[in-house]
N, C-alpha and C positions, 0 to 999 in steps of 0.2 A: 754566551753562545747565541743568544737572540739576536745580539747587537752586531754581532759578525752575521750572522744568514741576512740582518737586514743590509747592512751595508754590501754585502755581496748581490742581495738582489738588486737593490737599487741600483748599483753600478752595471749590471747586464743589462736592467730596460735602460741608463740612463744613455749606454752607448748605441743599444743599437735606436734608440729616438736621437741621439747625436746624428747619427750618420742618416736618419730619415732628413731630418732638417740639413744637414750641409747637401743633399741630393736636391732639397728643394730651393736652397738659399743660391748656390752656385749658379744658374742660368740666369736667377735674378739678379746678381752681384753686377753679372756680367752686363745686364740686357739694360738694367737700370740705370748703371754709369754711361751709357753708348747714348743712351737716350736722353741724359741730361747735359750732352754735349762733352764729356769726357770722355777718358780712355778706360778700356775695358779693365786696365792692371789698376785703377784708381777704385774701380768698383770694391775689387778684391783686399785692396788693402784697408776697405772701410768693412768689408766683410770679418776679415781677421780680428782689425782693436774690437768690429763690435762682439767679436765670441771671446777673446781671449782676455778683454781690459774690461769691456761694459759688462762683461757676462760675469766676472769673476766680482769685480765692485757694485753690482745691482742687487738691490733686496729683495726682489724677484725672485720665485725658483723656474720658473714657466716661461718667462721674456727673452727673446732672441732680438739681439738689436744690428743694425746693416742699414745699408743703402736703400734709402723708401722710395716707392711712388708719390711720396703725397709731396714732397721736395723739388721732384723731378723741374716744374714750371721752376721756379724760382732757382734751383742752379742751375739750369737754363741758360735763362734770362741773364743771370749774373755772370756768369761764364762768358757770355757774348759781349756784355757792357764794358766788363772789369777785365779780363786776361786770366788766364788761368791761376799765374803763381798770385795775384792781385786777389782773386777770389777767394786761396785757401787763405789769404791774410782772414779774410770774411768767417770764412768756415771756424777759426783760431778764435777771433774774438765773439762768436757767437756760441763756442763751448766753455768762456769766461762768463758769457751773460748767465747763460743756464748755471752755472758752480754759483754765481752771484743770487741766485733763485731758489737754489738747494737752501745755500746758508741763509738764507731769508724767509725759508718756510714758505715759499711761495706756492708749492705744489697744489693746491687748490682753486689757484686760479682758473685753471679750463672750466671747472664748474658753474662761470657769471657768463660761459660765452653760450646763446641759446643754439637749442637740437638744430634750428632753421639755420641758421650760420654756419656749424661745422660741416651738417648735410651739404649744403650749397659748395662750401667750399672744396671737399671732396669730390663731389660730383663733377664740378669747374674743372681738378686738376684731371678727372678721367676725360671730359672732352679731349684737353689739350693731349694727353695721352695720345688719344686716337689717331687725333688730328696728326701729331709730330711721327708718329710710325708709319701712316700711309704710304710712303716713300720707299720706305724698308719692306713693305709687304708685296712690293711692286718693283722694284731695283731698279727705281729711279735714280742716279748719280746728281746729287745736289753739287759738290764739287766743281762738275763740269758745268751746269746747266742752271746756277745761281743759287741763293735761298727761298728755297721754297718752302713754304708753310713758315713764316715768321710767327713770330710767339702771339701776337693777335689775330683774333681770326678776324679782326675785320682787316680784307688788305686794300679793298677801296672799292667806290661806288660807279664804279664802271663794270666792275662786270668781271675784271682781270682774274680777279681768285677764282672761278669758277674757271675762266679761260686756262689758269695755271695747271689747275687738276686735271682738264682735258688734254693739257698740251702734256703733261707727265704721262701719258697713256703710248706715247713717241717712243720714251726712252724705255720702257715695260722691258723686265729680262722674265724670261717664259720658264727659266730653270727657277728663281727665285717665287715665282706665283704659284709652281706646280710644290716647290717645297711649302711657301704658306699656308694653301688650300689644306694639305696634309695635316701643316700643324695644328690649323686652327678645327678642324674632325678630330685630333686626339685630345685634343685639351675639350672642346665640346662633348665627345665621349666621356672623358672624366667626369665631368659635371651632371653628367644624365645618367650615365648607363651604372647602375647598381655594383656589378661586378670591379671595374677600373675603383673605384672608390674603396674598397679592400683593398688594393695595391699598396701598401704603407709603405714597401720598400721601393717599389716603383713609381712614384710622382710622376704625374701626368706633365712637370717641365724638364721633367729628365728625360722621359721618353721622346720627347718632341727633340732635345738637341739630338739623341742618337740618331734619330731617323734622319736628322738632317743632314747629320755627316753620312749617313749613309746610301742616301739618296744620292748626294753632291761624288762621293766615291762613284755609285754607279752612273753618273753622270762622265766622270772623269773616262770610264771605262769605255760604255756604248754610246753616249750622245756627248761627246765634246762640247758640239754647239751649245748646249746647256749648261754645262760644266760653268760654279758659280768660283770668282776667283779674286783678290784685290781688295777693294774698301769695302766687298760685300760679304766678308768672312771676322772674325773675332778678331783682333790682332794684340795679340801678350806677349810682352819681351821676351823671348828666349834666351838666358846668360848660360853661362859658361863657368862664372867662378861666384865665391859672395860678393867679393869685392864691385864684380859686374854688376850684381843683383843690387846691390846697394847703389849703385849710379843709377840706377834706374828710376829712384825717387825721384819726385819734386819740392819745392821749397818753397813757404811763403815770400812774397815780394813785402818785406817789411819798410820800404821806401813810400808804401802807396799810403801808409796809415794814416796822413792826412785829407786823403781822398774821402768827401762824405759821402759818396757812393758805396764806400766800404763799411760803414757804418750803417747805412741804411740795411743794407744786404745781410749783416749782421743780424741785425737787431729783425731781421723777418725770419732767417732762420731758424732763429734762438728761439723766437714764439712759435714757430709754426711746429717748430723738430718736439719742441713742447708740449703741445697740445696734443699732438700724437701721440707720446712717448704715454700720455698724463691717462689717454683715452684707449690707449693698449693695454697698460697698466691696468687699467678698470676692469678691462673686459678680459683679461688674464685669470685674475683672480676670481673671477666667476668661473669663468668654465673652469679652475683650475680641483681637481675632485677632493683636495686636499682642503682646500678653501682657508687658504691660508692667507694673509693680507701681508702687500707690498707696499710700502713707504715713498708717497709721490719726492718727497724731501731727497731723500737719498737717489733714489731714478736720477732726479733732475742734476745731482752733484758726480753721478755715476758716467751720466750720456755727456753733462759739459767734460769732464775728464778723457773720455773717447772723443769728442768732436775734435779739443784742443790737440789731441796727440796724431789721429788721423790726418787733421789738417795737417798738422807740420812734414808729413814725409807725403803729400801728394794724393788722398784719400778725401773723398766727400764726405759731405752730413749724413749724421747718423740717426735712425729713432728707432725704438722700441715697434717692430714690425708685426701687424697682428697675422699675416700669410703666416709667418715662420713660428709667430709664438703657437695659434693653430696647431699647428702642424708637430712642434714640440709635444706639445701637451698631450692631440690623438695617439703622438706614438708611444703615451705612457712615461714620458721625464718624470722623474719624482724631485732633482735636485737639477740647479744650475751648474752642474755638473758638466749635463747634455751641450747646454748651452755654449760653454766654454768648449769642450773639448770640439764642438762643430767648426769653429774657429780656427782650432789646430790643425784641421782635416781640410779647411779652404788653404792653409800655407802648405802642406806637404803637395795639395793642387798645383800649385802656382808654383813652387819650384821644380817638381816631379814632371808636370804631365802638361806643360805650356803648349808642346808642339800638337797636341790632343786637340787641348782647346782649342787653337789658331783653326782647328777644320770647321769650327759652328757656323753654320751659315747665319747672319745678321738677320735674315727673314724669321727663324726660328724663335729668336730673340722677340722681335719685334710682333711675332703670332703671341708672345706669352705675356707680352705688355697691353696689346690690344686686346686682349680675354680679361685684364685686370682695366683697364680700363672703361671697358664697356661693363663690367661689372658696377663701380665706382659710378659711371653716368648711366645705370638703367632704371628702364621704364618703369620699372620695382619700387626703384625708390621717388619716384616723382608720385606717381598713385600715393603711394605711402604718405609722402608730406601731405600731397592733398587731401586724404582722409584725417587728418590731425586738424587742420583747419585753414584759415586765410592768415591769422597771424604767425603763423609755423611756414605754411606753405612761399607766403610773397618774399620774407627776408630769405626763402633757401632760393628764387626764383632771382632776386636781386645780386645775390651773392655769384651763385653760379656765373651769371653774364657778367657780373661786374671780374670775374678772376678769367675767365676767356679772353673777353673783351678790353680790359685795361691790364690791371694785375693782380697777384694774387693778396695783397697787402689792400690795397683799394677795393676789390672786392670785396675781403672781409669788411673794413670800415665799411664801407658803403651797408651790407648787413646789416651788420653791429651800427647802423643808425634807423634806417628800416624798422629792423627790432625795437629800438628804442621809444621811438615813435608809437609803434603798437602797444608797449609798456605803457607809455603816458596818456594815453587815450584810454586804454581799458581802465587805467586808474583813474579817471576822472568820474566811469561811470559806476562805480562802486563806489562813490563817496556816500549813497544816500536807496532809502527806497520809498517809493511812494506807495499810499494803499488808502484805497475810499471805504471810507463806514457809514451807516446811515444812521442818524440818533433822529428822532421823534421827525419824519419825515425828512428832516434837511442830512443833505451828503457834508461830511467830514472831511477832510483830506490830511491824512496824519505822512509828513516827511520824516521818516527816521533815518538819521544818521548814523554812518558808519563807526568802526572801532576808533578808524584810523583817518581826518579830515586836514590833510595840509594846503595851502595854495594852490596846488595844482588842481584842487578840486571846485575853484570859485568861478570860474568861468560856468562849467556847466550848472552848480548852484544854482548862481545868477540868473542863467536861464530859467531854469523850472520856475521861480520863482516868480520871473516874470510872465510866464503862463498859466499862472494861479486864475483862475476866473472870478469877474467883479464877485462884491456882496457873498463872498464864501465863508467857509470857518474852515483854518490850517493851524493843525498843531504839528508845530516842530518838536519833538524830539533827542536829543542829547544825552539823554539816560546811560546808551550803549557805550557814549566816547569817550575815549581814555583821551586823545589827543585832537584838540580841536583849534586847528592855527587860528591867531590873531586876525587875519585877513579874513579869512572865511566869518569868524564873529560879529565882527564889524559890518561884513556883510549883514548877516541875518538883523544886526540889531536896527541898524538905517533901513533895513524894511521893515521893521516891526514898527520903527517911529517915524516912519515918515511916507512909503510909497503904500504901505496899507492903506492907511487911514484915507489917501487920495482914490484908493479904489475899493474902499467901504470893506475891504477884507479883514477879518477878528482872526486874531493870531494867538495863540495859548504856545507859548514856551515852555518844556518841559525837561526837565536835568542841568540847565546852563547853572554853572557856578558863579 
């Protein structure tokens, strides 16, 4: 009897936290894929495998996986270089990498990449967020009027990218900037105003697409002129039969496999959809009230499963989403249940209510990417690094410009050597500590050594060592260390026998074996 009232309750929060999440996940589906240079029905179909395939194979009860922001720069980028059906080749072999990572127990890797790297790299991908929506917030036609806003922000030292953004101020559609202003007050409301934030059933990016169809309706009615129409609206197949519905797919170009562009493209999805998935994962299971633990292993065999299947019928990279898992979890999921069935409730969309969708205005869209992405690059989090320190702070400061300014694979490295660097450096200065004692009027100078004394710590040694002042008395110390490299010894010992004695210094060794 128990066992029934539970599963019956769970199943009433689990659907109506379903349909919270497919209310929240839909606009993003949509806004997500436009934005990384695909089509709106591509978003959708990574919406689906991620509720219906990741949600049901994830060990997860809380994770909702789909089409992310933090992807967006790099299927981009890729999209543009490679071709679309060339791409999903990308997308395919980058959900073999991840199943190659599962079965390898690899899921602990996000763990060696430091806070200052991931920060930076987030941060990087909300700039480019920004930057690549401008256009949608304003209904500039790139079509007509060239590429504007290419994937770097640098576009050249003349001055032209500044000229570009003034000279898009031309093409401004006045229907499109009265719906943004709109959008971007309701979503700003959510975030501030006490009340909107109860809304569990109304999501601040649901609200935003209604108004925008409903504005663009009354647009349609009293001001024509403004009426938004064309490349500046949603555009999803409308079919007729299944058969239709299924033409509508895309298909990897498996000709291009020798293309190592395709490979590359690969192999950054597969770590970046990773590290996501690995860092949603984390922070799931904390808030999750159950506090139950999810298995990075399985995640990572779960999402390459959904990447590979996605990819094959025309769908982008998937991760473990932390908006949607949020959003799950606030509205009470107890099982992955929610998760999956949100899935269900994105395909009964897309075949049901396409002609619906086709009214969102694109601004709409692009006001709820620009609130995630000024999210992702705010002032919040820069304070923040900087109160952590300069070794936290310069790799998120490196990383950020290095995924703006070149890409988001080079900006990580770039990081991730940054970092390194501050690693090796601080370890050099913890090899030892120094401390003066006074015995019978003369100073002491006792160097004790660390636990831990490998190579990297002979340089700065070396140094101290030769800053020892003439006619002193230094006791070195060794008691503490379990591991004292070869090099470093050698060190100490050719000064103990040789550059003392030239500078009248008495040296007392103490612990060496």
């Amino acid at each position: 009897m128990s066992k029934k009232k539970s599963f019956s309750s769970s199943f009433k929060t689990d659907i109506i936290s379903s349909i919270v999440v497919f209310l929240v996940a839909l606009p993003l589906c949509l806004g997500i894929a436009v934005a990384s240079g695909a089509s709106a029905f591509s978003g959708i179909i990574t919406g689906i495998i991620g509720g219906l395939v990741v949600g049901y194979l994830s060990d997860s009860h809380v994770s909702v996986s789909g089409p992310a922001a933090s992807l967006i720069a790099i299927v981009l980028l890729a999209i543009q270089d490679l071709g679309f059906e060339a791409f999903l080749l990308a997308g395919v072999l980058a959900g073999v990498f991840q199943l190659i990572l599962g079965i390898t127990k690899s899921g602990s890797f996000s763990n060696y990449i430091p806070t200052g790297v991931i920060q930076g790299m987030l941060t990087g991908i909300g700039l480019i967020i920004v930057i690549k929506q401008i256009p949608y917030t304003i209904g500039y036609d790139r079509a007509h009027e060239g590429d504007f806003f290419n994937y770097s922000l640098i576009e050249s030292t003349d001055g032209s990218y500044i000229h570009e953004i003034i000279h898009s101020l031309n093409f401004a559609h006045i229907g499109v900037i009265i719906i943004t202003l709109l959008s971007l007050s309701i979503l700003i409301s959510y975030s501030k105003v006490s009340f909107f934030k109860k809304l569990k059933l109304l999501p601040g990016a649901l609200v935003v697409v209604i108004v925008g169809i409903l504005i663009n309706e009354v647009f349609r009615i009293f001001s024509p002129n403004l009426l938004i129409t064309g490349d500046h609206l949603v555009e999803l197949p409308v079919v007729g039969s299944a058969k239709e519905f299924i033409g509508k797919f895309s298909f990897p170009d498996i000709s291009a496999i020798s293309n190592p562009d395709i490979w590359i493209a690969a192999v950054t999805i597969a770590i970046v959809a990773s590290i996501a998935t690995l860092l949603t994962i984390e922070a799931g299971d904390r808030l999750d009230p159950y506090k139950r633990y999810s298995d990075g292993n399985i995640e990572l065999k779960a999402q390459g499963v959904g990447n590979i299947l996605s990819s094959l019928i025309g769908g982008l990279p998937m991760t473990s989403v932390i908006v949607r898992t949020t959003a799950n979890i606030d509205a009470g999921a107890r099982t992955k249940f929610s998760a999956i069935f949100h899935g269900f409730l994105l395909l009964l969309t897309v075949i049901l209510i396409p002609v619906l969708l086709n009214k969102i205005p694109m601004a709409s869209l692009a006001a709820i990417l620009l609130m995630i992405g000024l999210k992702l690059a705010s002032p919040k989090v820069f304070i923040k690094m900087w109160k952590i320190g300069k070794y936290h702070f310069i790799p998120f400061i490196v990383t950020a410009l290095g995924v703006v300014c070149l890409d988001l694979l080079k900006g990580v490295g770039l990081g991730m050597v940054v970092s390194l660097f501050f690693v090796l450096r601080g370890y050099t200065k913890i090899a030892y500590e120094v401390k003066e004692e006074k015995r019978n009027d003369e100073e002491e100078l006792h160097v004790v050594l660390a636990k831990e004394v490998s190579f990297l710590n002979k340089s700065s040694i070396k140094q101290r060592l030769a800053q020892l002042p003439e006619s002193s008395t230094v006791i070195i110390n060794a008691e503490n260390s379990v591991y004292l490299d070869y090099d470093v010894l050698e060190l100490i010992r050719d000064f103990n026998d040789n550059d003392s004695k030239e500078r009248n210094i008495e040296v007392v060794m103490k612990g060496f074996k």
